[in-house]
PyMOL Python script that loads the backbone (N, CA, C, O; Angstrom):
from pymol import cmd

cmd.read_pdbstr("""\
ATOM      1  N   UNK A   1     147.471 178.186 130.395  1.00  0.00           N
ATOM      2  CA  UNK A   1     146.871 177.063 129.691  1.00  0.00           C
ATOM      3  C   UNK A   1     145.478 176.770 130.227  1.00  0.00           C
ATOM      4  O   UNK A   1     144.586 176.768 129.378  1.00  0.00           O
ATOM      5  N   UNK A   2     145.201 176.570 131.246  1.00  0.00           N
ATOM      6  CA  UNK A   2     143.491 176.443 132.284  1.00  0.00           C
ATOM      7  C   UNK A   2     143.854 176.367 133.549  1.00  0.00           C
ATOM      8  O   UNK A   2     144.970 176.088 133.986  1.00  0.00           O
ATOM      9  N   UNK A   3     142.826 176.638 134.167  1.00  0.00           N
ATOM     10  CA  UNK A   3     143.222 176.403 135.780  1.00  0.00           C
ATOM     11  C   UNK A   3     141.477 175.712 136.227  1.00  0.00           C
ATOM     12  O   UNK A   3     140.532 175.705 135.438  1.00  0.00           O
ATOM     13  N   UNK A   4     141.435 175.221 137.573  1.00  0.00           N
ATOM     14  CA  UNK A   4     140.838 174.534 137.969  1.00  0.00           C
ATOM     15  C   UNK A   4     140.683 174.542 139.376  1.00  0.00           C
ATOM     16  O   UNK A   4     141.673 174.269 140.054  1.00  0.00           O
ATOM     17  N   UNK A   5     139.111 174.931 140.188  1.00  0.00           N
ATOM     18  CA  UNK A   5     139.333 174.841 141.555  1.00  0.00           C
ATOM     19  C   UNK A   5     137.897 174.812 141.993  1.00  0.00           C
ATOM     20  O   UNK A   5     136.825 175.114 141.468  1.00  0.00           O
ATOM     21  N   UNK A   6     138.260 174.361 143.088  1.00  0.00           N
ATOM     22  CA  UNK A   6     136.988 173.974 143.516  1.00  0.00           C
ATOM     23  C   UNK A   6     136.783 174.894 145.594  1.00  0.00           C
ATOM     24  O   UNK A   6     137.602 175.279 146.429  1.00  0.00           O
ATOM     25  N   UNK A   7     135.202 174.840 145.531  1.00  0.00           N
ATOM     26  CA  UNK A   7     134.998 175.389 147.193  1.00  0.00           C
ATOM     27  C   UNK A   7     133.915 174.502 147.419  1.00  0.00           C
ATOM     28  O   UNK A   7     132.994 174.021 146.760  1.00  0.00           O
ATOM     29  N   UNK A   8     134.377 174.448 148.666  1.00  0.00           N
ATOM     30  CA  UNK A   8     133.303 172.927 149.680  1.00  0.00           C
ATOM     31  C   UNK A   8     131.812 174.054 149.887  1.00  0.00           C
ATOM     32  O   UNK A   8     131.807 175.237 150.226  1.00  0.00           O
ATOM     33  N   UNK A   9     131.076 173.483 149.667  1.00  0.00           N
ATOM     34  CA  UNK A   9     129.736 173.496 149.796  1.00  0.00           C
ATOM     35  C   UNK A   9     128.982 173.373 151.113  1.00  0.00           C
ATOM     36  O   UNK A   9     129.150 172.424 151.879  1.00  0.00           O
ATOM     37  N   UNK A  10     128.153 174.367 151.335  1.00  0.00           N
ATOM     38  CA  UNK A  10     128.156 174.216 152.699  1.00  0.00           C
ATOM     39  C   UNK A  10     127.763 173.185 153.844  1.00  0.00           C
ATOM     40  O   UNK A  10     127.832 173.218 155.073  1.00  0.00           O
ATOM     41  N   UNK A  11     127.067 171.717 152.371  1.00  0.00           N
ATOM     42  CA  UNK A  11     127.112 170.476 153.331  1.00  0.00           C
ATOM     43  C   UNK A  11     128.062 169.886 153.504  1.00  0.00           C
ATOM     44  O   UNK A  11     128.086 168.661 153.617  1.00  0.00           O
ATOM     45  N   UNK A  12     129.163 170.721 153.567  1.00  0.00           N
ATOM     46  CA  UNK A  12     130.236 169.930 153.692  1.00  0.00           C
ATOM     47  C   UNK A  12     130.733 168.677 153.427  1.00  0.00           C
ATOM     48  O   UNK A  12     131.660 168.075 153.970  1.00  0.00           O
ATOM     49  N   UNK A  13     129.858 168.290 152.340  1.00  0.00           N
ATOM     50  CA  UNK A  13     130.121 167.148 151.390  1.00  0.00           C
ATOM     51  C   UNK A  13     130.732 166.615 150.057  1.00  0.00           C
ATOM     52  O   UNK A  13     131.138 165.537 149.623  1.00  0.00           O
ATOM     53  N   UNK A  14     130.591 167.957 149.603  1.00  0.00           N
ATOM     54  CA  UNK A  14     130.386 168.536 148.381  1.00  0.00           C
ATOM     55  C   UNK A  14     131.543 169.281 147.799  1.00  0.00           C
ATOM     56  O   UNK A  14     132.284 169.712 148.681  1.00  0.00           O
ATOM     57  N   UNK A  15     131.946 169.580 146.511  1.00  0.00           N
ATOM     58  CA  UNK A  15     132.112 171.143 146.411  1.00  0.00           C
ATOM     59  C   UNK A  15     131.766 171.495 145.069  1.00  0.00           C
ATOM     60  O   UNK A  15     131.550 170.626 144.223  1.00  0.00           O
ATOM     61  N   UNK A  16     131.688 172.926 144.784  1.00  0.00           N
ATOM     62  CA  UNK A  16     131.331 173.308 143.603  1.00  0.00           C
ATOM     63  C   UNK A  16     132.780 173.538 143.081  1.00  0.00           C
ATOM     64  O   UNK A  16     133.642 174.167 143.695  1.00  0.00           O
ATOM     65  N   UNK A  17     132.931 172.949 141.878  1.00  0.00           N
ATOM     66  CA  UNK A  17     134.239 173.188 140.813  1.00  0.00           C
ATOM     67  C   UNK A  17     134.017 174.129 139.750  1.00  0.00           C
ATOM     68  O   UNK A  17     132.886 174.412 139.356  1.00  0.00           O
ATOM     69  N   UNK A  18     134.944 174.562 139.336  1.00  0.00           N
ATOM     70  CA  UNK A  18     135.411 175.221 137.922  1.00  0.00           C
ATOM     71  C   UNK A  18     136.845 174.502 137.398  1.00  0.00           C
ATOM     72  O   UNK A  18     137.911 174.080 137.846  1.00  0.00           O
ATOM     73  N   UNK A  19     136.050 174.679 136.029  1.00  0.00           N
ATOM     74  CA  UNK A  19     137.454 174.809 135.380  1.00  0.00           C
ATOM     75  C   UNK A  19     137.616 175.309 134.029  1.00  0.00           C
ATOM     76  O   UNK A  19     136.566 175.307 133.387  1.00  0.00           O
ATOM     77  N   UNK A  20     138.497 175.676 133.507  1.00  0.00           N
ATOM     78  CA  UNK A  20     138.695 176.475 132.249  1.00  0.00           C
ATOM     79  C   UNK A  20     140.433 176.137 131.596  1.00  0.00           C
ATOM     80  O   UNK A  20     141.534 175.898 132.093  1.00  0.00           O
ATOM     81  N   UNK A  21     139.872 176.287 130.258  1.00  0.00           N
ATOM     82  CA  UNK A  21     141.195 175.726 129.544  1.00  0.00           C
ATOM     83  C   UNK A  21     140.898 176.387 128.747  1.00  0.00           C
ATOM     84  O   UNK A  21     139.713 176.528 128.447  1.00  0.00           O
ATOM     85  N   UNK A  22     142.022 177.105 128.045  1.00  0.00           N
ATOM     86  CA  UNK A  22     141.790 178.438 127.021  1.00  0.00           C
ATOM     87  C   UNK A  22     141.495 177.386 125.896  1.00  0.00           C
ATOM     88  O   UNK A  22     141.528 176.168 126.073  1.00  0.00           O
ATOM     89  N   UNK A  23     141.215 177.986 124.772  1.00  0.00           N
ATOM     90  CA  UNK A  23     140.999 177.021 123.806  1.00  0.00           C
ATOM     91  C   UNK A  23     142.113 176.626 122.623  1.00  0.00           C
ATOM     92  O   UNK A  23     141.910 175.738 121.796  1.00  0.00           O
ATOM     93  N   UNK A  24     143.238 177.382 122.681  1.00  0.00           N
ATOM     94  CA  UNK A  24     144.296 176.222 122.119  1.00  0.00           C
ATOM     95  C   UNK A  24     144.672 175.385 122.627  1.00  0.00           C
ATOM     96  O   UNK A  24     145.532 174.656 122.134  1.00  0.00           O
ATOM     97  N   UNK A  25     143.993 175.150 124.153  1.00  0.00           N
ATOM     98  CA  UNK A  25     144.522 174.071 125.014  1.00  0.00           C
ATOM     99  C   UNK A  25     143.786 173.126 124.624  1.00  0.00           C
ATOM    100  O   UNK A  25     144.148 171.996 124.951  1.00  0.00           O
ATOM    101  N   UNK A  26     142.841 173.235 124.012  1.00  0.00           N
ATOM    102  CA  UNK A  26     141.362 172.343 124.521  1.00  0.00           C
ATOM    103  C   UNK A  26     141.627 170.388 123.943  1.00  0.00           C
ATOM    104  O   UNK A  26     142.356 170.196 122.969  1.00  0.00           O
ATOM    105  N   UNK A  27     141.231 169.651 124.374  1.00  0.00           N
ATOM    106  CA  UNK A  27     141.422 168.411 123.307  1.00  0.00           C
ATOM    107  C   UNK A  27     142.540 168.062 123.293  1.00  0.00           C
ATOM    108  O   UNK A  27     143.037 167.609 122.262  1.00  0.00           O
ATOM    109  N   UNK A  28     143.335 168.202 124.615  1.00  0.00           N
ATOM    110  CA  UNK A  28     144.865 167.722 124.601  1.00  0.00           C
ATOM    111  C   UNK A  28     144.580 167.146 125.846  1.00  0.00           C
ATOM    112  O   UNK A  28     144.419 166.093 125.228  1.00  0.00           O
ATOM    113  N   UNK A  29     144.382 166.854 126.911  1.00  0.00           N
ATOM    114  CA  UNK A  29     143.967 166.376 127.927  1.00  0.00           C
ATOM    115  C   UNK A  29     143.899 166.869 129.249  1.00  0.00           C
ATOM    116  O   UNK A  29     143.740 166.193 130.265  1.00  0.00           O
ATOM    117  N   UNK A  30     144.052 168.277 129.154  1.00  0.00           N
ATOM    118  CA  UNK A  30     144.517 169.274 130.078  1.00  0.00           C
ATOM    119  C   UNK A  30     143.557 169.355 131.014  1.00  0.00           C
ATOM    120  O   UNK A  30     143.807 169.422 132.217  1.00  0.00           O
ATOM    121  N   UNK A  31     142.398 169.354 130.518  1.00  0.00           N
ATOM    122  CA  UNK A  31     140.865 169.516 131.491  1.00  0.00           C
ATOM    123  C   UNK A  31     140.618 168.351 132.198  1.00  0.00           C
ATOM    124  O   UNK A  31     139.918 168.487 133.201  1.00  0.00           O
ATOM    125  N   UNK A  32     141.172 166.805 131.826  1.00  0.00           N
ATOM    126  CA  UNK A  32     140.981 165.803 132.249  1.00  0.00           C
ATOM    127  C   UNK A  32     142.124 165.553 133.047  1.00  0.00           C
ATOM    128  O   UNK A  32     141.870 164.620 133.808  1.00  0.00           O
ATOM    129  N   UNK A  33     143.513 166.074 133.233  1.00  0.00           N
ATOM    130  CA  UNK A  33     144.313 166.292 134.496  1.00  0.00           C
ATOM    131  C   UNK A  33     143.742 167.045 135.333  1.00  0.00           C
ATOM    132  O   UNK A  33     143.548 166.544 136.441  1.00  0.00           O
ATOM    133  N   UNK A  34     143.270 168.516 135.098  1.00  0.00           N
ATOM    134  CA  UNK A  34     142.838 169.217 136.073  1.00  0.00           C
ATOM    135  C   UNK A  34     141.613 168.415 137.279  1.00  0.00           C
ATOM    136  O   UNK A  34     141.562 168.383 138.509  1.00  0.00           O
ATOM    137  N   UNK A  35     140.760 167.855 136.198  1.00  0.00           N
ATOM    138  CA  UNK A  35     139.691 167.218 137.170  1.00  0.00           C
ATOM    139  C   UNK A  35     140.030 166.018 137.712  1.00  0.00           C
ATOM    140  O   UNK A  35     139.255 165.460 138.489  1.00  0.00           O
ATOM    141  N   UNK A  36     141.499 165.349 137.295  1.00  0.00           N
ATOM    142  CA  UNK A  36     142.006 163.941 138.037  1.00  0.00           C
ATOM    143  C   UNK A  36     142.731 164.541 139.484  1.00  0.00           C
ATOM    144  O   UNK A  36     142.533 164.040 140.590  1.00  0.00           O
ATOM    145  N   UNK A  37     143.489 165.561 139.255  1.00  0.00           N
ATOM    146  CA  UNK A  37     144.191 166.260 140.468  1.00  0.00           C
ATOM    147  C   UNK A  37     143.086 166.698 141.445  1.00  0.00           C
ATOM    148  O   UNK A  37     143.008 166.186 142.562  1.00  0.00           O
ATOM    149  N   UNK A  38     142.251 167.628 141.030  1.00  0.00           N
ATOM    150  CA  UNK A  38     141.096 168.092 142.022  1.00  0.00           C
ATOM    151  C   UNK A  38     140.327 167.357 142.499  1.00  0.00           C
ATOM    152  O   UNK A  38     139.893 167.679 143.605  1.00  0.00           O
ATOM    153  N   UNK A  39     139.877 166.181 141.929  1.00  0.00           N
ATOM    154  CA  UNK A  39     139.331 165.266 142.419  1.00  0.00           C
ATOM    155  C   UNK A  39     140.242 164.801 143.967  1.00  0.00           C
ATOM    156  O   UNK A  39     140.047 165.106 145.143  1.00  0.00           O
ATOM    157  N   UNK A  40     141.436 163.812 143.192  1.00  0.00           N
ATOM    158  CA  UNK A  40     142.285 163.600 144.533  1.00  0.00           C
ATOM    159  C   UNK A  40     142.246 164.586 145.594  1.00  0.00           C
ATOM    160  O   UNK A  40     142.154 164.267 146.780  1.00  0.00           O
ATOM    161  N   UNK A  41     142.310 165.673 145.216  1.00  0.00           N
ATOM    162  CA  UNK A  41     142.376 166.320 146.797  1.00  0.00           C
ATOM    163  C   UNK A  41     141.346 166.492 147.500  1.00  0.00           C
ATOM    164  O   UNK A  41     141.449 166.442 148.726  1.00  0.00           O
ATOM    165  N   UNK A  42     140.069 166.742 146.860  1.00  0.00           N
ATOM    166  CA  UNK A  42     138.437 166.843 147.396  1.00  0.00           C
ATOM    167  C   UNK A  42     138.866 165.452 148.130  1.00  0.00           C
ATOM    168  O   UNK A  42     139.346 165.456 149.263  1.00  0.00           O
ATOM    169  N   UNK A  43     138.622 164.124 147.291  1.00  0.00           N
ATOM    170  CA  UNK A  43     138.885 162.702 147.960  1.00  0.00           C
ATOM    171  C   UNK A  43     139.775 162.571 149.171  1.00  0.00           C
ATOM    172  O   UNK A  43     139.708 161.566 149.879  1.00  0.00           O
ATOM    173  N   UNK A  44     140.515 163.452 149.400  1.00  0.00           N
ATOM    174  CA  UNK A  44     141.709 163.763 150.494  1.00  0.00           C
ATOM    175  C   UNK A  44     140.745 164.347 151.666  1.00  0.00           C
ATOM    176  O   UNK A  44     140.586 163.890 152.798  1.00  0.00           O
ATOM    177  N   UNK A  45     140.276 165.243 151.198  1.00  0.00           N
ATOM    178  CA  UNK A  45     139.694 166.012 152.197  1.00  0.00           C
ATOM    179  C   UNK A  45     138.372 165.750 153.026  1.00  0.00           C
ATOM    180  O   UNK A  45     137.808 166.360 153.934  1.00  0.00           O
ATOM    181  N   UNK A  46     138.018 164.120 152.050  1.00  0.00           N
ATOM    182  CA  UNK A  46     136.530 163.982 153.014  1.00  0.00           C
ATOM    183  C   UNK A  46     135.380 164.025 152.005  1.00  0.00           C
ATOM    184  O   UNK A  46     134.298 163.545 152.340  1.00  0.00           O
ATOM    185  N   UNK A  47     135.579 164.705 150.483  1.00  0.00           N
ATOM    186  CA  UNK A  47     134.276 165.261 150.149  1.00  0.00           C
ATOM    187  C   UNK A  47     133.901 164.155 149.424  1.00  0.00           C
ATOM    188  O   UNK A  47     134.822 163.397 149.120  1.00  0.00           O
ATOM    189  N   UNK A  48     132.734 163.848 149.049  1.00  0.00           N
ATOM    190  CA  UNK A  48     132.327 162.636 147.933  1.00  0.00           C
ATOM    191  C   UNK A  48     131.264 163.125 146.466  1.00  0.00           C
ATOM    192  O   UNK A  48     130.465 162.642 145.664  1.00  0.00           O
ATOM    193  N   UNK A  49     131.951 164.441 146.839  1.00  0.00           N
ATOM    194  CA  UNK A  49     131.948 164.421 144.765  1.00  0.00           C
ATOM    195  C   UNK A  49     131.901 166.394 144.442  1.00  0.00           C
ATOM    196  O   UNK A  49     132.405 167.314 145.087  1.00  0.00           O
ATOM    197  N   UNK A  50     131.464 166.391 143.780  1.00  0.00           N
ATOM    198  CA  UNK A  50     131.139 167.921 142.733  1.00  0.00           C
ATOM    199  C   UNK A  50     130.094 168.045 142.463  1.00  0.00           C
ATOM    200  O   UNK A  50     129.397 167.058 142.227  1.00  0.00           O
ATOM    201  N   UNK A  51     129.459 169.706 142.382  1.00  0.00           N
ATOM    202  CA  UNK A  51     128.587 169.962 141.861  1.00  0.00           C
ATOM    203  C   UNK A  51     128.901 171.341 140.896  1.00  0.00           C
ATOM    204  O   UNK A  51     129.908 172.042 141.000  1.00  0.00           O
ATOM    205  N   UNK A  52     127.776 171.550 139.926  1.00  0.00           N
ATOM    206  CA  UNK A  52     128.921 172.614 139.091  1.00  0.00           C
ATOM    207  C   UNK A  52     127.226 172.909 137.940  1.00  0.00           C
ATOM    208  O   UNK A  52     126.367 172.138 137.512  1.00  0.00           O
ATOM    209  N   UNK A  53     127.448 174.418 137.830  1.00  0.00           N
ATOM    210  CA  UNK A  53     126.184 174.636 136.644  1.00  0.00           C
ATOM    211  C   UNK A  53     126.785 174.418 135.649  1.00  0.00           C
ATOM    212  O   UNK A  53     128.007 174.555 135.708  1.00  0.00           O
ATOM    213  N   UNK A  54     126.308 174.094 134.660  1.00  0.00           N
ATOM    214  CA  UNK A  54     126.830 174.314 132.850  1.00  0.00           C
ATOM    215  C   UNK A  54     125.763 174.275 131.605  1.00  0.00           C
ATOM    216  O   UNK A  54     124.828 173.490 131.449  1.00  0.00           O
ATOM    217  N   UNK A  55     126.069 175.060 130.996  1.00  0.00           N
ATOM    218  CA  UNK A  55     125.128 175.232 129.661  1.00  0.00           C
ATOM    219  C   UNK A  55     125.160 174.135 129.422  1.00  0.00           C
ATOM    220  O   UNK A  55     126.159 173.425 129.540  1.00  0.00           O
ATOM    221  N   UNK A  56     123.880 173.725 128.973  1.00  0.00           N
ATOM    222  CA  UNK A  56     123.542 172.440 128.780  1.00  0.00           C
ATOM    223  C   UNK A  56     124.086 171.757 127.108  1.00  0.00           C
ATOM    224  O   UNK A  56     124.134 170.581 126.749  1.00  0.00           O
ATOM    225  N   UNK A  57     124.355 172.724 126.526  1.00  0.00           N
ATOM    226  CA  UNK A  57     125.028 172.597 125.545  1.00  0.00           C
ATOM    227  C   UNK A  57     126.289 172.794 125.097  1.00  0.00           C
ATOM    228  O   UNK A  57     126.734 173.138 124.002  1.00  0.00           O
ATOM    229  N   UNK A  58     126.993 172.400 126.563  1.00  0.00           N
ATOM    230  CA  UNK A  58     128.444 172.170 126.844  1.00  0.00           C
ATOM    231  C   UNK A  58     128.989 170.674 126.571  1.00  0.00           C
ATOM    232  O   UNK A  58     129.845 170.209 127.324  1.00  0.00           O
ATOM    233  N   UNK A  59     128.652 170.176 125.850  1.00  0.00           N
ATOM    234  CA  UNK A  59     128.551 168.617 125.710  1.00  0.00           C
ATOM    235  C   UNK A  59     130.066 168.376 126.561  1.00  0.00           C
ATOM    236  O   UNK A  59     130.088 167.692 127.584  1.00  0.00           O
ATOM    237  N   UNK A  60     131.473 169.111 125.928  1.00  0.00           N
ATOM    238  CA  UNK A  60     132.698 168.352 126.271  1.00  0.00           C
ATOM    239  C   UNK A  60     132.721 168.468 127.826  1.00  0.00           C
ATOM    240  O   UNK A  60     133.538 167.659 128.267  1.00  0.00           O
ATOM    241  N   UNK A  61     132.266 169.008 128.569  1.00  0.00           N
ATOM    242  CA  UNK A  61     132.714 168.959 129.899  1.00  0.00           C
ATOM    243  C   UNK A  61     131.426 168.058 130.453  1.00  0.00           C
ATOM    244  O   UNK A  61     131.263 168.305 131.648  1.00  0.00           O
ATOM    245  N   UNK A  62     130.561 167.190 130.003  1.00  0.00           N
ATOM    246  CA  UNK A  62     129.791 166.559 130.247  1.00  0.00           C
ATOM    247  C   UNK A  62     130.513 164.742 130.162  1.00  0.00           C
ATOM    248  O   UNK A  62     130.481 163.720 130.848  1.00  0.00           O
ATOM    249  N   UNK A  63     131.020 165.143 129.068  1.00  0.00           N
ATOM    250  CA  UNK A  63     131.800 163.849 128.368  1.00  0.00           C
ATOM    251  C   UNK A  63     133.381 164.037 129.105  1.00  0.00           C
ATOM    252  O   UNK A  63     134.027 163.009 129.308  1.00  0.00           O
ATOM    253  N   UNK A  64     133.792 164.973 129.374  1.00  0.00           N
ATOM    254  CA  UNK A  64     135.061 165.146 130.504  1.00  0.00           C
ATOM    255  C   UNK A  64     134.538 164.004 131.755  1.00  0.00           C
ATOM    256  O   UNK A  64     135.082 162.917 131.948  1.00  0.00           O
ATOM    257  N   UNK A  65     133.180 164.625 132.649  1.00  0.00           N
ATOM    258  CA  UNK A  65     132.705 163.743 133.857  1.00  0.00           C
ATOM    259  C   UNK A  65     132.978 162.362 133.366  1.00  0.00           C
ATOM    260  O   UNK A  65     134.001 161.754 133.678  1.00  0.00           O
ATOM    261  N   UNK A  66     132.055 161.881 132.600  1.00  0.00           N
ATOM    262  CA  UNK A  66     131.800 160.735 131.992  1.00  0.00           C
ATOM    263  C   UNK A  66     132.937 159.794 132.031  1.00  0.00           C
ATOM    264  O   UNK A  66     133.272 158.831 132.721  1.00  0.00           O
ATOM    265  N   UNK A  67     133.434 160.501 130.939  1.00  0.00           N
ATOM    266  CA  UNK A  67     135.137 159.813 130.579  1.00  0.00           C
ATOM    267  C   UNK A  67     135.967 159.353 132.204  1.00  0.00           C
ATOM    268  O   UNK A  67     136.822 158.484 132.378  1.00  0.00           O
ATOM    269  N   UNK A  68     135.343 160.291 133.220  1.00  0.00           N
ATOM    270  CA  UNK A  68     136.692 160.358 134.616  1.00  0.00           C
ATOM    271  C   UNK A  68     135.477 159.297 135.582  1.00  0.00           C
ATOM    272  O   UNK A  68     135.694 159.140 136.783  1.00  0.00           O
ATOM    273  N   UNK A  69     134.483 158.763 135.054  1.00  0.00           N
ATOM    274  CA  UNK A  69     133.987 157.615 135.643  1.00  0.00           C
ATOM    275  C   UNK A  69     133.133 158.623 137.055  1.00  0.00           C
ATOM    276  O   UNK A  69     133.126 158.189 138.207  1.00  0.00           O
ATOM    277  N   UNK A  70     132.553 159.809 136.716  1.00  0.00           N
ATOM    278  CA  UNK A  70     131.903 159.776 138.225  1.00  0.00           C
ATOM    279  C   UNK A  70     130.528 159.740 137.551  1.00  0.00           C
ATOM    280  O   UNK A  70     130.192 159.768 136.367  1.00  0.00           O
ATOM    281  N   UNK A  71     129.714 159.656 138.923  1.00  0.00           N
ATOM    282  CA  UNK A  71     127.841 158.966 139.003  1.00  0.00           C
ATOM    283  C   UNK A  71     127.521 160.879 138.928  1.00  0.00           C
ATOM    284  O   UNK A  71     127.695 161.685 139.842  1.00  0.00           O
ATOM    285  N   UNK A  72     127.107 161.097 137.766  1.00  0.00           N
ATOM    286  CA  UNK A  72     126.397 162.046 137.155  1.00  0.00           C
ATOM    287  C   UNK A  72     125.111 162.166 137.590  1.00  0.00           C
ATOM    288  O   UNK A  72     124.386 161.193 137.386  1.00  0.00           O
ATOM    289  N   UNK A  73     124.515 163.389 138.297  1.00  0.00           N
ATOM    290  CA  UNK A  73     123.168 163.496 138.257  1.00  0.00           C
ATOM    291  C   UNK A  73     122.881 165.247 137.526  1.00  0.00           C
ATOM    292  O   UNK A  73     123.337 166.336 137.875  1.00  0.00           O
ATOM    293  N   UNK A  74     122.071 164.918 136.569  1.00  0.00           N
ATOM    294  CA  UNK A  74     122.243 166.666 136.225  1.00  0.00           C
ATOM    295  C   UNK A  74     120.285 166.891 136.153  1.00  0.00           C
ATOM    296  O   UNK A  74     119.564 165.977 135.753  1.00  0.00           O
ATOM    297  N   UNK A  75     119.714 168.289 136.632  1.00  0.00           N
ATOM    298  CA  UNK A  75     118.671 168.466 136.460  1.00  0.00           C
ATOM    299  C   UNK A  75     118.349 169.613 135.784  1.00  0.00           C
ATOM    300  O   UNK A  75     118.293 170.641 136.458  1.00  0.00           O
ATOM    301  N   UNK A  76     118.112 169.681 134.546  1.00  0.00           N
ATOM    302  CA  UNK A  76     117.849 171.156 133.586  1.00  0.00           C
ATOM    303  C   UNK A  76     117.064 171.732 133.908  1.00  0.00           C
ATOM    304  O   UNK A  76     116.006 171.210 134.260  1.00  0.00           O
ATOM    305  N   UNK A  77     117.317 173.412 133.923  1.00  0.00           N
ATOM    306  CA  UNK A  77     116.195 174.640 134.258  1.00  0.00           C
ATOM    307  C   UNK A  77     117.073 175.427 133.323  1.00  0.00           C
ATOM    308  O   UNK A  77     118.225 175.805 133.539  1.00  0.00           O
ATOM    309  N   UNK A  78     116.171 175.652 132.004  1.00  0.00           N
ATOM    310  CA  UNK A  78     116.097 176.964 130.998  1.00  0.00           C
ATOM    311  C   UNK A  78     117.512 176.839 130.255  1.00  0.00           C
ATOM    312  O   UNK A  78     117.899 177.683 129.448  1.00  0.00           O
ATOM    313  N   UNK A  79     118.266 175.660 130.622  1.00  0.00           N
ATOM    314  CA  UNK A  79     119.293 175.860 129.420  1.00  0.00           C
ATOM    315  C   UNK A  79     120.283 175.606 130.462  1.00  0.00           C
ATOM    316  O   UNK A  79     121.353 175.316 129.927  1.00  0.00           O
ATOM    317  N   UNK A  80     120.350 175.599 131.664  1.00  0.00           N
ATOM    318  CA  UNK A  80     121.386 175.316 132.434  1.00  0.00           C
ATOM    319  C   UNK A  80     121.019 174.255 133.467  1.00  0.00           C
ATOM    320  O   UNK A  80     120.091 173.987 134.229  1.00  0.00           O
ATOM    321  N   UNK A  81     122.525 173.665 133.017  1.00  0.00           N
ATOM    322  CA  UNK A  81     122.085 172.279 134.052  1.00  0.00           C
ATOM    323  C   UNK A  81     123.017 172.394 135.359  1.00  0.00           C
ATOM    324  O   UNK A  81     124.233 172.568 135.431  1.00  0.00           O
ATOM    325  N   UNK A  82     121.864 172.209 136.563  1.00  0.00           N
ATOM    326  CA  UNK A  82     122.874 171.943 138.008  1.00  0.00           C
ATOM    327  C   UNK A  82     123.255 170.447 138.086  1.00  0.00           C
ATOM    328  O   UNK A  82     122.499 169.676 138.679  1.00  0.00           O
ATOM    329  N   UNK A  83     124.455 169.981 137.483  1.00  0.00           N
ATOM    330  CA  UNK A  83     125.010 169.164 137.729  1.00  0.00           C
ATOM    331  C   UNK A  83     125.801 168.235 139.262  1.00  0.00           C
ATOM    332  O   UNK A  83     126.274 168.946 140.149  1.00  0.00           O
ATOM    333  N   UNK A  84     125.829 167.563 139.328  1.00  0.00           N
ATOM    334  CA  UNK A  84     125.638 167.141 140.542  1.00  0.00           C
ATOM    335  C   UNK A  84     127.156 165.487 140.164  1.00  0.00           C
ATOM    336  O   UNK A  84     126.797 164.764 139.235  1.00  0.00           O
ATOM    337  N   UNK A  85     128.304 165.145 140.707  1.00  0.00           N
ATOM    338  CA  UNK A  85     129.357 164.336 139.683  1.00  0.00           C
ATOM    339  C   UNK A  85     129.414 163.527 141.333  1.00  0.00           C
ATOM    340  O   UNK A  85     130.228 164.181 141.983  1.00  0.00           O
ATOM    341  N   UNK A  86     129.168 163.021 141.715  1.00  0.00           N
ATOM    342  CA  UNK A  86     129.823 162.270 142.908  1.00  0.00           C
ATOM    343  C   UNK A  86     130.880 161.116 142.812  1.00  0.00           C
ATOM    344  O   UNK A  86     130.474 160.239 142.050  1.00  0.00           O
ATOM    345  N   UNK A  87     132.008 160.868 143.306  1.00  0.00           N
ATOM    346  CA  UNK A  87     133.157 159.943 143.315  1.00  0.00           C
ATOM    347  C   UNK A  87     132.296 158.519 143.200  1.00  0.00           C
ATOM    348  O   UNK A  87     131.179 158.115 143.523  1.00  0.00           O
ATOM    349  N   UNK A  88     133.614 157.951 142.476  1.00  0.00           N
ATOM    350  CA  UNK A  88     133.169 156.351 142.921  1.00  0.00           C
ATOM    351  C   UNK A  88     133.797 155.568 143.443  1.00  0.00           C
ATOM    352  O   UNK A  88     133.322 154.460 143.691  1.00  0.00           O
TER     353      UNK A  88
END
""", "prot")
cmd.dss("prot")
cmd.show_as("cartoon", "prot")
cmd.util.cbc("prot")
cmd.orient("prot")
């Protein structure tokens, strides 16, 4: 159905996530568990948020962050944005 994971960053603050949900999954809420679970455990572990590239014309995983309430910073270069999601 998708999977979801993340690796701490080497400021050890951080980590960079993935996640993927095939697309008969999509729009059922599957991507928005994955990033409620991963979150908790980053939050477990010390870290205070995510960072993650994405086509900037990925709107739903933009509106995924959004929707899960974290402080968004994203800065575009050529179509891809280094997104930046920190906890609140």
């Amino acid at each position: 159905m998708g999977m979801g994971q993340y690796s701490v960053n080497r400021d050890l603050l951080t980590a960079d996530i993935g996640l993927l949900v095939r697309d008969e999954w999509q729009k059922q809420g599957l991507g928005a568990e994955l990033l409620s679970y991963l979150a908790y455990l980053a939050k477990k572990q010390g870290l205070l948020g995510f960072t993650a590239e994405v086509l900037m014309d990925n709107a739903p995983v933009f509106q995924l962050f959004r929707k899960a309430r974290f402080d968004l910073q994203k800065e575009n270069d050529s179509g891809i944005c280094f997104m930046k999601a920190m906890f609140k």
